[in-house]
Biotite code that builds the C-alpha atoms (Angstrom):
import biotite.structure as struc

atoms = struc.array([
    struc.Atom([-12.563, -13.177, 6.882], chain_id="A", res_id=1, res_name="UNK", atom_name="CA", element="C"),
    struc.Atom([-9.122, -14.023, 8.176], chain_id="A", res_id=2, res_name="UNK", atom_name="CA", element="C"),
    struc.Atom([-8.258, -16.317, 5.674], chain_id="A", res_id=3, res_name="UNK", atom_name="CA", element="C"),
    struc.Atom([-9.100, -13.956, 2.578], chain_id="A", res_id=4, res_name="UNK", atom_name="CA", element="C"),
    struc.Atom([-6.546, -12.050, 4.371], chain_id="A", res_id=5, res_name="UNK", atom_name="CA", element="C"),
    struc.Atom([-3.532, -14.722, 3.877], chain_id="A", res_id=6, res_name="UNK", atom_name="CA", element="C"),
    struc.Atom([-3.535, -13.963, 0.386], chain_id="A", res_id=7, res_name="UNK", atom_name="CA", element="C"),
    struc.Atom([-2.838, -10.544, 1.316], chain_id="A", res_id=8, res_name="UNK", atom_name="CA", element="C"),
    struc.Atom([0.609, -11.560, 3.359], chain_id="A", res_id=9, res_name="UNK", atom_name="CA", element="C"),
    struc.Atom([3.705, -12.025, 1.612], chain_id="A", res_id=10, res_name="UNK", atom_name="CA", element="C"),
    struc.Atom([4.923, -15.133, 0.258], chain_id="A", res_id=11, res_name="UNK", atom_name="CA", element="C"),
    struc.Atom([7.326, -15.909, 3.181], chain_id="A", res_id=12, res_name="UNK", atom_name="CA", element="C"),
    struc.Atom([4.493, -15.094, 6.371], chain_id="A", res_id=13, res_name="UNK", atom_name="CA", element="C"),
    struc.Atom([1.424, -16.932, 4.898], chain_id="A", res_id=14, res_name="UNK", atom_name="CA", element="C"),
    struc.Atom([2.349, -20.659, 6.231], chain_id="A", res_id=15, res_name="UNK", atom_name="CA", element="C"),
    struc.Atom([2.753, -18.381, 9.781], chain_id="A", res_id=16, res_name="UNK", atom_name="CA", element="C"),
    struc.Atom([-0.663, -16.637, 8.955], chain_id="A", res_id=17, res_name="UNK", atom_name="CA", element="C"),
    struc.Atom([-2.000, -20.086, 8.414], chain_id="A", res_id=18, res_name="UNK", atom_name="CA", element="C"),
    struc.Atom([-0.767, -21.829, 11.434], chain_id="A", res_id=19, res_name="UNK", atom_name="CA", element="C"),
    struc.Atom([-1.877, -18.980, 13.617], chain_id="A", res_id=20, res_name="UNK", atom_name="CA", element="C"),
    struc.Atom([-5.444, -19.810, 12.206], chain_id="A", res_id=21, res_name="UNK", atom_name="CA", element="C"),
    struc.Atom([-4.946, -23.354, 12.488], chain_id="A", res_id=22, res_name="UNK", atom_name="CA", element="C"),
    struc.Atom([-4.058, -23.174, 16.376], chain_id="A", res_id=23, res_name="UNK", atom_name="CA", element="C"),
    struc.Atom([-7.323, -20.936, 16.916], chain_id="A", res_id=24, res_name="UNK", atom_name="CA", element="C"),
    struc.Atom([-9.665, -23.540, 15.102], chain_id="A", res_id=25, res_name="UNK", atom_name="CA", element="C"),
    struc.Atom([-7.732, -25.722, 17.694], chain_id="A", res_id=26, res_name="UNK", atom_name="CA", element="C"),
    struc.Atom([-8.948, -23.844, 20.338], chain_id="A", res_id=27, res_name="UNK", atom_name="CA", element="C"),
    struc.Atom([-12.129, -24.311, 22.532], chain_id="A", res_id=28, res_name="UNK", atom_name="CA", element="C"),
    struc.Atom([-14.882, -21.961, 21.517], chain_id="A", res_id=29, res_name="UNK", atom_name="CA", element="C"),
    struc.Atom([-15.189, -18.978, 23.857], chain_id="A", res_id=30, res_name="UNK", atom_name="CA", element="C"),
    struc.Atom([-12.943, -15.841, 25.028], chain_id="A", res_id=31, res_name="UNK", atom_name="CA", element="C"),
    struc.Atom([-9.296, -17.644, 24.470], chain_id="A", res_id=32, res_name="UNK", atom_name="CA", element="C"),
    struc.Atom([-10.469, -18.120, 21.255], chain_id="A", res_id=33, res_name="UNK", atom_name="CA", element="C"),
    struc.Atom([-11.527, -14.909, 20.531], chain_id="A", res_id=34, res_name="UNK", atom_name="CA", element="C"),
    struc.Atom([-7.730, -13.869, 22.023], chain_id="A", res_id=35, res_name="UNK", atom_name="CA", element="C"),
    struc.Atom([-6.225, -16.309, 19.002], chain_id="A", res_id=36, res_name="UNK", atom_name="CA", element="C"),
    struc.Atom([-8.437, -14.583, 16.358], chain_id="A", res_id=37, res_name="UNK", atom_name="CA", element="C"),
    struc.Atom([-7.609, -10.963, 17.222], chain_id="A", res_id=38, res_name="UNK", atom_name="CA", element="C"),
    struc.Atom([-4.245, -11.733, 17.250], chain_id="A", res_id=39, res_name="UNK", atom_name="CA", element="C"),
    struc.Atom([-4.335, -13.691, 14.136], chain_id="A", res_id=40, res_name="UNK", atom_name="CA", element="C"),
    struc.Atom([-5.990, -10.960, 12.550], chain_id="A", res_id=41, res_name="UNK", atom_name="CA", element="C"),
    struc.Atom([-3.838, -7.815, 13.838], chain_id="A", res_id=42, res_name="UNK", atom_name="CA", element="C"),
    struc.Atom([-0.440, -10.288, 12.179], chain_id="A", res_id=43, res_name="UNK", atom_name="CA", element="C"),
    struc.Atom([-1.965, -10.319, 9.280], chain_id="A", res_id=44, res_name="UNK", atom_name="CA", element="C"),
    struc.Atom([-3.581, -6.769, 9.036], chain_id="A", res_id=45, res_name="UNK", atom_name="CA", element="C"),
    struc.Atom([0.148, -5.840, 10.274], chain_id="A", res_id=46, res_name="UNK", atom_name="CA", element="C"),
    struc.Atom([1.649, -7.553, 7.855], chain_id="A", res_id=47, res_name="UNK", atom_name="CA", element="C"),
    struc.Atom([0.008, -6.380, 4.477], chain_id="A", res_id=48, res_name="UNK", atom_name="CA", element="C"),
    struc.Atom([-0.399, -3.163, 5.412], chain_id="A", res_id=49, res_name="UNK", atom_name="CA", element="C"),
    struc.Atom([3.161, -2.028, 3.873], chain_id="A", res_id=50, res_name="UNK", atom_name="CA", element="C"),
    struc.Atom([1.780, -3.206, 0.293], chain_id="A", res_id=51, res_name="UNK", atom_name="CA", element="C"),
    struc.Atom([-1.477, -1.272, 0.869], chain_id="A", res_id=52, res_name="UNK", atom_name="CA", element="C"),
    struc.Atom([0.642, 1.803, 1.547], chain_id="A", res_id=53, res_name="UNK", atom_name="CA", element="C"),
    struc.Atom([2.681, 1.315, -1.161], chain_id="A", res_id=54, res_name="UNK", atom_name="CA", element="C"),
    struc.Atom([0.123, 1.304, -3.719], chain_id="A", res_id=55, res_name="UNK", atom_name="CA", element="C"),
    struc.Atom([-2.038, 3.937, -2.143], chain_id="A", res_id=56, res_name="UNK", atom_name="CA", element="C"),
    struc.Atom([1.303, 6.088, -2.575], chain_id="A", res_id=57, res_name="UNK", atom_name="CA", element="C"),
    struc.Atom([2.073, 5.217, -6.063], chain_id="A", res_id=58, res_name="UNK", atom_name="CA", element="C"),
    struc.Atom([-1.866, 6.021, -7.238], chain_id="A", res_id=59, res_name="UNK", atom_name="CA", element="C"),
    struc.Atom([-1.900, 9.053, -5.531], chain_id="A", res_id=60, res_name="UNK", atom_name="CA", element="C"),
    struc.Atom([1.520, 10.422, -6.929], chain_id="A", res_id=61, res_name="UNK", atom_name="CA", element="C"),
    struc.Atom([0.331, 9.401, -10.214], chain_id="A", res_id=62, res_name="UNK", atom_name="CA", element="C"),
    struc.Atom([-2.980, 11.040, -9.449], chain_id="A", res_id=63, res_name="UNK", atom_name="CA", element="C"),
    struc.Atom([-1.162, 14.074, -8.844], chain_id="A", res_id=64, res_name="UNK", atom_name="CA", element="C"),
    struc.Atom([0.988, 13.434, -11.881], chain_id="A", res_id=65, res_name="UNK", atom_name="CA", element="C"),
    struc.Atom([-2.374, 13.943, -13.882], chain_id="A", res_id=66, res_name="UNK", atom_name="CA", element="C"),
    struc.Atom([-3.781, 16.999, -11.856], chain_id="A", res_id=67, res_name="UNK", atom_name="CA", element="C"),
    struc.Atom([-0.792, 18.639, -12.235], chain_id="A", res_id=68, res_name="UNK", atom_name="CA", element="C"),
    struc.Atom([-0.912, 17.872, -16.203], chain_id="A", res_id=69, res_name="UNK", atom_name="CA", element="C"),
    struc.Atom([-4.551, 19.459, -16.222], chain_id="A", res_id=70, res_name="UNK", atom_name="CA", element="C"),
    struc.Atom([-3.770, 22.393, -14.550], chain_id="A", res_id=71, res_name="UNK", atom_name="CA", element="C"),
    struc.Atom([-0.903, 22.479, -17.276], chain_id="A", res_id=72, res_name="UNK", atom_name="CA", element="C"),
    struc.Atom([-3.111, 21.883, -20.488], chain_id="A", res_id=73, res_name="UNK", atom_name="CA", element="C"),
    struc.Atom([-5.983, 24.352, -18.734], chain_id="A", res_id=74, res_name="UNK", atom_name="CA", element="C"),
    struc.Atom([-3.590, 27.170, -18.217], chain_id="A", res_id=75, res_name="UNK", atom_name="CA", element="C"),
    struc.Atom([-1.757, 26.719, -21.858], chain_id="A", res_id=76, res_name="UNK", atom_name="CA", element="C"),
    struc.Atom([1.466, 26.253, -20.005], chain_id="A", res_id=77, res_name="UNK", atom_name="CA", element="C"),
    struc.Atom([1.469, 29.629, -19.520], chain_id="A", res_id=78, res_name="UNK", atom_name="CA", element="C"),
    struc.Atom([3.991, 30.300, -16.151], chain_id="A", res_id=79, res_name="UNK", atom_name="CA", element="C"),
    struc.Atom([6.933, 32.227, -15.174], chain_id="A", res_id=80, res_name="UNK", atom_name="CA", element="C"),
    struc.Atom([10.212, 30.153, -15.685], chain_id="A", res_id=81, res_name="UNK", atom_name="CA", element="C"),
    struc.Atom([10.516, 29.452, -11.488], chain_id="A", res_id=82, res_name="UNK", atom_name="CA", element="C"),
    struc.Atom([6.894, 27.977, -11.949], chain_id="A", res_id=83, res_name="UNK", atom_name="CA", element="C"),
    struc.Atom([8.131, 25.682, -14.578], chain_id="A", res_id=84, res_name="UNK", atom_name="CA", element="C"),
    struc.Atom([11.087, 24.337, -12.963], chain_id="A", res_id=85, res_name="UNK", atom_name="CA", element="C"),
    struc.Atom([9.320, 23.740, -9.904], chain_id="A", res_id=86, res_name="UNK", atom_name="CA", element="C"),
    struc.Atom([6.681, 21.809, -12.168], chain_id="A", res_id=87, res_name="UNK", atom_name="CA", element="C"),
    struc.Atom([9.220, 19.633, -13.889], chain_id="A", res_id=88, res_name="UNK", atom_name="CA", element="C"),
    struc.Atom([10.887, 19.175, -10.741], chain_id="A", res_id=89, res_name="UNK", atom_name="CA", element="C"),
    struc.Atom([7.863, 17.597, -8.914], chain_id="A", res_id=90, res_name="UNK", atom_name="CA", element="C"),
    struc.Atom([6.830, 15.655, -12.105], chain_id="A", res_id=91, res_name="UNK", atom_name="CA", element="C"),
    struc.Atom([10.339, 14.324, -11.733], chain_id="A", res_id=92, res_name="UNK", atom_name="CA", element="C"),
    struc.Atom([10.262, 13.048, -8.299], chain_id="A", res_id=93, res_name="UNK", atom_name="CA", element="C"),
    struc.Atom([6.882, 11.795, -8.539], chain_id="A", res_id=94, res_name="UNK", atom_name="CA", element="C"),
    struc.Atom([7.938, 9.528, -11.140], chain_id="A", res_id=95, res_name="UNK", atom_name="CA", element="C"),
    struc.Atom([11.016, 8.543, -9.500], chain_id="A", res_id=96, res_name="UNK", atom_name="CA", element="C"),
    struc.Atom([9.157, 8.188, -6.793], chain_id="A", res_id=97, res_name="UNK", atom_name="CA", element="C"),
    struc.Atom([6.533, 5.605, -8.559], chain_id="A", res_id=98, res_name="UNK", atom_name="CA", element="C"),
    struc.Atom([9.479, 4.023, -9.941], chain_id="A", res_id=99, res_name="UNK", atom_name="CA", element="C"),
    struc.Atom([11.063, 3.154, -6.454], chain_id="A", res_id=100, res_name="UNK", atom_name="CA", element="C"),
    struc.Atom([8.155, 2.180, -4.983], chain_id="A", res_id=101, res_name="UNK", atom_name="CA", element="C"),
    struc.Atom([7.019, -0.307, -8.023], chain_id="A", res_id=102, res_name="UNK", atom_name="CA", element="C"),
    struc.Atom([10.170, -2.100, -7.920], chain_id="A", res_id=103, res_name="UNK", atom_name="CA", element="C"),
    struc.Atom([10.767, -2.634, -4.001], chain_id="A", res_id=104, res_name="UNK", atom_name="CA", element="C"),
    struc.Atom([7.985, -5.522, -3.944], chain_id="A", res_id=105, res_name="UNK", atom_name="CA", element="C"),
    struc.Atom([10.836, -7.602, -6.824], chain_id="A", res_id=106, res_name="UNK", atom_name="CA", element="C"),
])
């Protein structure tokens, strides 16, 4: 399970990720193994958790991209001018928002 995981890590941690894995195949069988595991597993759950977040954020501010685009079409865009601007507004930063996020991982 651990080493489906390394593909997870970023380019520059998976020779660690892999060497922490190597040293606990090293290790006698029993509870100082277990020790090496846990720990190679919380490095690399620690580590690729930041690009799990990331996407997470950028599929649900495009999820609310679309809701907010529903409610639009269902309502004919029918709203008082504060209402639009505060819908353009958050359609704005949303996007900007998916926009930063996609190009942090270059």
């Amino acid at each position: 399970m651990a080493k489906a995981g390394l593909c997870l890590l970023p380019a520059t941690r998976q020779e660690l990720g892999r060497a922490m894995l190597a040293e606990a195949a090293a290790v006698e069988a029993g509870p100082a193994r277990r020790r090496w595991l846990r720990g190679a597993c919380w490095f690399i759950v620690k580590s690729a958790a930041p690009l799990g977040l990331r996407w997470m954020a950028i599929t649900a501010s495009a999820l609310f991209i679309c809701w907010i685009g529903y409610n639009g079409i269902d309502s004919g865009f029918q709203g008082t001018p504060p209402e639009v601007a505060s819908y353009l507004g958050l359609v704005t930063l949303l996007t900007l928002n998916i926009v930063l996020l996609a190009r942090r991982g270059r």
